[in-house]
N, C-alpha and C positions, 0 to 999 in steps of 0.2 A: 347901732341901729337906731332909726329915728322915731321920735315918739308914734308918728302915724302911722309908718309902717310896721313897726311891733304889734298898734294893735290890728291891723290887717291881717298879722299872720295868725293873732289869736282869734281873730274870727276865722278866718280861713280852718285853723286848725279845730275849732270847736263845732263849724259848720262838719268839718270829717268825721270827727266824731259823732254827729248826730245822724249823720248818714250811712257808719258805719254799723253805731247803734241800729237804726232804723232797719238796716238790710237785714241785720245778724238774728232783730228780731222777727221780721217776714219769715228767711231762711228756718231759721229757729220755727214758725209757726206753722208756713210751707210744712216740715220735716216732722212737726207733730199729726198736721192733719193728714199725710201721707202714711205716716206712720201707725197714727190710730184705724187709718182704714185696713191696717196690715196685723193686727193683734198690739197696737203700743196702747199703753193703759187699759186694759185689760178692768172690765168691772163686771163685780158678782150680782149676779141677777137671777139667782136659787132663793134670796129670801132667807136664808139658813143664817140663826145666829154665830157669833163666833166661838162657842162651846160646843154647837152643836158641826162646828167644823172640824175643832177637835178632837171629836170622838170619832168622828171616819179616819182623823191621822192616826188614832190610835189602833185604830180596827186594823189601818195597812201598817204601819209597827209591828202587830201582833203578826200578821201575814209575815211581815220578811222576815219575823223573829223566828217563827216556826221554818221557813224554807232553811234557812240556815243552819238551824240545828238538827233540820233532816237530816242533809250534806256532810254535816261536820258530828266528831264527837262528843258529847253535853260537857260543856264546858261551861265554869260561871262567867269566866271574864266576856264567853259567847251572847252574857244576857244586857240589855241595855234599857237607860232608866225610864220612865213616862214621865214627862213634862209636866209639871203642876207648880203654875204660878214661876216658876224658871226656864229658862232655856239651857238645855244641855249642846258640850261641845266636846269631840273624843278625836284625840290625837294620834297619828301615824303608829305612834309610841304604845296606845290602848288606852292612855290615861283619860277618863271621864273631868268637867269641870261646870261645876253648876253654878250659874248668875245669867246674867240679862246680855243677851246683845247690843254693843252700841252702834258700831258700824263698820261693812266694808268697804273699802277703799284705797288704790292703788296694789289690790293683794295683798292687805294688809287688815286682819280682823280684831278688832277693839272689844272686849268684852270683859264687865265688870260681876265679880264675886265680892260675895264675903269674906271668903278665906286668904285668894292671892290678890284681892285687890285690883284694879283696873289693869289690864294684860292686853297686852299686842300678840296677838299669834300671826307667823306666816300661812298665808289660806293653803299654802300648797303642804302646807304642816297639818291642815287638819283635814281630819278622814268622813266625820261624822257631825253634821248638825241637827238637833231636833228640835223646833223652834216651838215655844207656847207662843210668842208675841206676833202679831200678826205683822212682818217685814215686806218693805217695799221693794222690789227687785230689780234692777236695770238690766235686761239681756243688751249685748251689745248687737247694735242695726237690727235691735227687731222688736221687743217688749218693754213697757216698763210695768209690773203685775203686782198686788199685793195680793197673802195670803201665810198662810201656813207651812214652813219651808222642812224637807227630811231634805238630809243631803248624804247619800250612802257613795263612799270613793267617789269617781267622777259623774255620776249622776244625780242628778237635782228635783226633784218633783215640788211644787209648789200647788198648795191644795186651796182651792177660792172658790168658795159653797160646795157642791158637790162635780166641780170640773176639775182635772188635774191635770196641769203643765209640767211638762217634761222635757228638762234642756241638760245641757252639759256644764259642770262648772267651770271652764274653761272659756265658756260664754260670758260668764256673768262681771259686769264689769264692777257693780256694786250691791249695794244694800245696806237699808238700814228699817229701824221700828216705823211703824207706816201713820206712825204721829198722834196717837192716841197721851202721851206723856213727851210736852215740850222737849223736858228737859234730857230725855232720851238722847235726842241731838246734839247733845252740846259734850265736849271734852276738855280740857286744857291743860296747864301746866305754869307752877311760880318757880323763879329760881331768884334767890336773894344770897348775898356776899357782902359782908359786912366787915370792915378794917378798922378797929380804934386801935390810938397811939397815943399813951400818956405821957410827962417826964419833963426830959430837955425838949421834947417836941409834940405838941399836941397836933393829932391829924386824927382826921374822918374821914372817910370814904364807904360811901353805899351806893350797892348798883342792884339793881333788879332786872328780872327779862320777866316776860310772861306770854302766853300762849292760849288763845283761845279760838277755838274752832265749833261750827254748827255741819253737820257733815247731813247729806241724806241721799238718795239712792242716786238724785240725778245733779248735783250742787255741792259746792264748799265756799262756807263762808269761811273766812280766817283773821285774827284783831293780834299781831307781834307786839308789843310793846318791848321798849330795852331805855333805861337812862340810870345815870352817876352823877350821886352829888359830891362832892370831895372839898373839904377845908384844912387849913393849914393854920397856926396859931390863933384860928382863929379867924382869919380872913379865905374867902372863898376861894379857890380854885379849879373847880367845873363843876358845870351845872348844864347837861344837856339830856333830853327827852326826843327820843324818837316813837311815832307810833305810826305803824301799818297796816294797810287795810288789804284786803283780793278776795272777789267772788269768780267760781268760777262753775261755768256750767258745765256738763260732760257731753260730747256729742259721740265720740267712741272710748276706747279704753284705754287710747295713747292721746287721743288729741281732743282740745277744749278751748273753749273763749271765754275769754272776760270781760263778762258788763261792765264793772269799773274797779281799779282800784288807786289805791290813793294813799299818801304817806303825809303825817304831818312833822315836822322837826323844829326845833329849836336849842340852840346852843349857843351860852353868851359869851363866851368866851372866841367865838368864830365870828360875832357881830353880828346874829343871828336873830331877831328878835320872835320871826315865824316865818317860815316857810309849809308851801301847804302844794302840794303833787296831787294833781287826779289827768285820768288817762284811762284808756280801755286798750285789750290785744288779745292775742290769740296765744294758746300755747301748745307742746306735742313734749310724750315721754318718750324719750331714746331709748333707755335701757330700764326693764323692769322685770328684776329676779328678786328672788327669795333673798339675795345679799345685795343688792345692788340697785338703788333707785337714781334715774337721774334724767331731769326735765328742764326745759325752756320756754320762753313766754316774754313777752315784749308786744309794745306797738305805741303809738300817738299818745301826749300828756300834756299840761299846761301845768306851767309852774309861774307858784305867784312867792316872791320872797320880800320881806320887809326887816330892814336892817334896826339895830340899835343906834349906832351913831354912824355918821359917813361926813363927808369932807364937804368944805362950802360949794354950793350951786350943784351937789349931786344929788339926784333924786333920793329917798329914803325907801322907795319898794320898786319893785321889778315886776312884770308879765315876763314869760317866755315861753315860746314854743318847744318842746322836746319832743325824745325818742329816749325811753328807757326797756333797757334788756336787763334781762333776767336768770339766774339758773339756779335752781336746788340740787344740791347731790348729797345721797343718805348710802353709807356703807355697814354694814353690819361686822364690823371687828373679831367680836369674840362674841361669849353666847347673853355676857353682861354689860361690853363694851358698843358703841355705834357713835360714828363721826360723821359731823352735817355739814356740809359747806353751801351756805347762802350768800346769793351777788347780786347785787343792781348796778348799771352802767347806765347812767345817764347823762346823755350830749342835750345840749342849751346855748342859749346865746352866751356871750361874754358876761354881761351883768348876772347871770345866774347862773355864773359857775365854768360854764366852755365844757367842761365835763368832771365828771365825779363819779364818784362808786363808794358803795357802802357794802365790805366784806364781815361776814361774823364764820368762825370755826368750831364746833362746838364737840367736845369728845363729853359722851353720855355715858358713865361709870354706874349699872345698876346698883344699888346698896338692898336694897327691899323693894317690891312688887312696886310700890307706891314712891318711893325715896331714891332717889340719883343724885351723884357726885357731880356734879359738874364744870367743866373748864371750859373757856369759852375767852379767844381771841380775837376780837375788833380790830377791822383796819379800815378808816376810812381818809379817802381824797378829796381833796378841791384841786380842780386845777389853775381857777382864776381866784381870789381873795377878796373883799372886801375891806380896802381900809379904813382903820376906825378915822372920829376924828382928830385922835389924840398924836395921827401920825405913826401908832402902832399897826403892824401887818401882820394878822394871824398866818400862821403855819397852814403850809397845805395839809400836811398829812397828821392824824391823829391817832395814834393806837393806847387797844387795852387790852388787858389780860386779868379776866375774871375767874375768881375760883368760889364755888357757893355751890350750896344743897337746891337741888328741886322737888318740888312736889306735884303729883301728879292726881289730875281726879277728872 
């Protein structure tokens, strides 16, 4: 492809972008203002502080506490706690658990104690929320509301001054702390693997992954990082950093768009000095059970790479127009095992590649509430190479096999 027309296609392709940006935000704003005229954000206009919101949850606490033990025989396990300064969370099972809400999302509820430490529950695992913090709510196609949340079996009331919303859990596509504490939002995860070799053979090798996420009723921010430094008596033998970006907003409860995201990489050993991906798309969840998570997401990107060494009269960086796809799949194994399989497939011109994919396998071995074992299989492609100038031709294909602890907070 010839220098002028590459960058034709990168205006081309950047102009798409800003037009799809531009639609997705109309639509996006279109669908808010339609929306708010239909009950979406939902604001309290009672005046009532948020203790004194409080005490009417507790007043209807006491109401279903007493209907129930009408009904039923007095039974302690029948009684249930009042919210002070914590959120209470009672499982299928009866068991109570007290700490903070962090967030729901993809039927999947994050909440962090004292005692078990930050915990995933399946939402269809839990029976009972009684919230002290004031959570933001996404009903799907219809509300997004904060307030005061009871959640008794499948019925949900959300209490916001003295008005109360009443939906179905079944509806609710998320939720999270309605922003009163940043850091509410924010989750993540390190895993670090470390190899020393003394003797007849000196060798290092350290890899790390890491995970961090901003989660909130109608949004996920998400920042991957994964790289390996490895030496051999002494002289290097890889050195590569990848770091990933994805925002994505919710528009129902299987399907979502992305503003933008973006991957930066480098690896010297591939002749890689920086490569840097940004692009926007769309994505939709196929299958979402209590075991089984698994979504797609792809569209438009512009990739920019710049080489360490290259051969005389070739350029030393690239533009290129793509198309990168995407797909997450989460399985829940056992009750302490879960296996993730993440993909990107991305097509490019010839100087950036023709195509490539970047596979990671991850089996998640719980050890403690907080502590995971974890294994984790790399496999990535090039399908076109960059030769150095030394006449040496990297390898298309690269794999690894990581064995290292996580920590989770």
């Amino acid at each position: 492809m010839g220098c002028m027309e590459k960058y034709k296609s990168i205006v081309c392709l950047l102009t798409s972008v800003l037009l799809c940006t531009s639609y997705a935000d109309d639509v996006t704003d279109t669908n808010t203002t339609d929306a708010e005229n239909s009950l979406v954000h939902l604001k309290d206009t009672s005046g009532l502080s948020e203790d004194e919101v409080r005490e009417i949850a507790k007043d209807i606490d006491i109401k279903n506490q007493k209907q129930q033990l009408h009904h039923k025989e007095f039974r302690w396990e029948n009684l249930s706690p009042t919210p002070k300064q914590y959120d209470w969370v009672q499982t299928v099972s009866g068991e109570w658990f007290k700490g903070d809400i962090i967030a729901l999302y993809d039927d999947k509820l994050e909440f962090d104690s004292d005692e078990i430490g930050l915990y995933t529950f399946d939402f269809e695992d839990v029976k009972t929320i009684k919230s002290y913090q004031v959570l933001s709510v996404n009903i799907e196609n219809l509300a997004s509301v904060s307030g005061i949340m009871r959640l008794y079996d499948n019925n949900m009331t959300i209490i916001q001054g003295d008005t109360l919303y009443e939906f179905s859990k079944n509806d609710v596509v998320s939720f999270a702390p309605a922003g009163e504490l940043e850091r509410n939002f924010w989750s993540g995860k390190i895993s670090l693997a470390i190899d020393l070799r003394d003797g007849n053979t000196k060798q290092k090798d350290y890899s790390a992954q890491a995970t961090i996420k901003r989660r909130t009723a109608e949004s996920s921010l998400s920042f991957d990082y994964l790289g390996r430094i490895s030496s051999k008596d002494n002289v290097d033998t890889a050195a590569n950093h990848r770091l990933n970006q994805k925002y994505d907003r919710y528009i129902t409860r299987y399907f979502f768009w992305t503003p933008v995201f973006s991957e930066y990489y480098t690896d010297k050993y591939k002749n890689i000095k920086h490569q840097v991906t940004l692009g926007l798309g769309i994505g939709y969840t196929l299958i979402d059970t209590k075991e089984v998570e698994w979504s797609f997401s792809g569209g438009p990107a512009a990739i920019y790479t710049q080489y360490n060494t290259v051969e005389y009269g070739k350029q030393k960086s690239d533009y290129s127009p793509a198309l990168e796809l995407s797909t997450s799949y989460e399985k829940e194994l056992s009750a302490i095992t879960d296996f993730t399989y993440n993909a990107k497939f991305t097509l490019s011109d010839k100087d950036a590649g023709s195509y490539k994919h970047h596979m990671i396998f991850i089996f998640e071995n719980e050890l403690l509430s907080w502590l995971d074992l974890d294994i984790t299989a790399v496999w990535d492609y090039v399908h076109v190479v960059q030769e150095k100038v030394t006449g040496v031709l990297p390898k298309r294909n690269d794999y690894q096999l990581l064995v290292g602890f996580g920590v989770e907070f």
